[in-house]
C-alpha positions in Angstrom: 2.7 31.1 70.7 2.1 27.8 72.0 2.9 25.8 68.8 6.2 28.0 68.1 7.7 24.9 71.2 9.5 22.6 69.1 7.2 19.7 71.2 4.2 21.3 71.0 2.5 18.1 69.1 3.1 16.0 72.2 1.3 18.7 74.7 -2.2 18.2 73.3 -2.5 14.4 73.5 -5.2 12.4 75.3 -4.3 10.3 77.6 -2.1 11.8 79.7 -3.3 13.2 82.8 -2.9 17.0 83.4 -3.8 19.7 85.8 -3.0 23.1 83.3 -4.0 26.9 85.2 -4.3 29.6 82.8 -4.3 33.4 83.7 -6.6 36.0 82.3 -3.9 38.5 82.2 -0.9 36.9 81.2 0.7 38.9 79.0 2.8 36.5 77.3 0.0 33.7 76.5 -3.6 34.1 75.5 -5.2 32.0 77.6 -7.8 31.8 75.5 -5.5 29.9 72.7 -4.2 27.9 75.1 -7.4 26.7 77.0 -8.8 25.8 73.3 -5.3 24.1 72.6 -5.6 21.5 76.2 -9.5 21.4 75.4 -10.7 17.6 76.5 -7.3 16.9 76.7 -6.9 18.2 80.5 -8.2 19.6 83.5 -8.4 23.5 83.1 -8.3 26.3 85.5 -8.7 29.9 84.4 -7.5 32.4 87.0 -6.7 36.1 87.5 -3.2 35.7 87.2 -0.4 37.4 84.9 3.0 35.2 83.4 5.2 34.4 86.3 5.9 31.5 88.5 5.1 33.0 91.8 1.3 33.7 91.0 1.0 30.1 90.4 2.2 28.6 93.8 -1.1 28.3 95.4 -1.9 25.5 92.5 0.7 23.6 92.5 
């Protein structure tokens, strides 16, 4: 899912600081692709969350 973004090459990168939160039931995104695809790349937190904006406001 990820790498169907035209700039997915360009997410992955080291060097450039980012804080990505992941939920466990997102229905949209597997988290588990995604936490593999930002792996050493970026910080990483897995919640309990599902795919919309609102669940994520307490991280931002």
């Amino acid at each position: 899912m990820i790498n169907s973004y035209r700039f997915s090459e360009k997410l992955n990168k080291q060097g450039i600081p980012r804080y990505v939160v992941l939920g466990r039931n997102d229905t949209v995104i597997d988290y588990r692709e995604a936490e593999e695809f930002y792996r050493g790349c970026s910080i990483t937190e897995i919640t309990d969350e599902e795919h919309q904006i609102k669940d994520y406001e307490p991280y931002a």
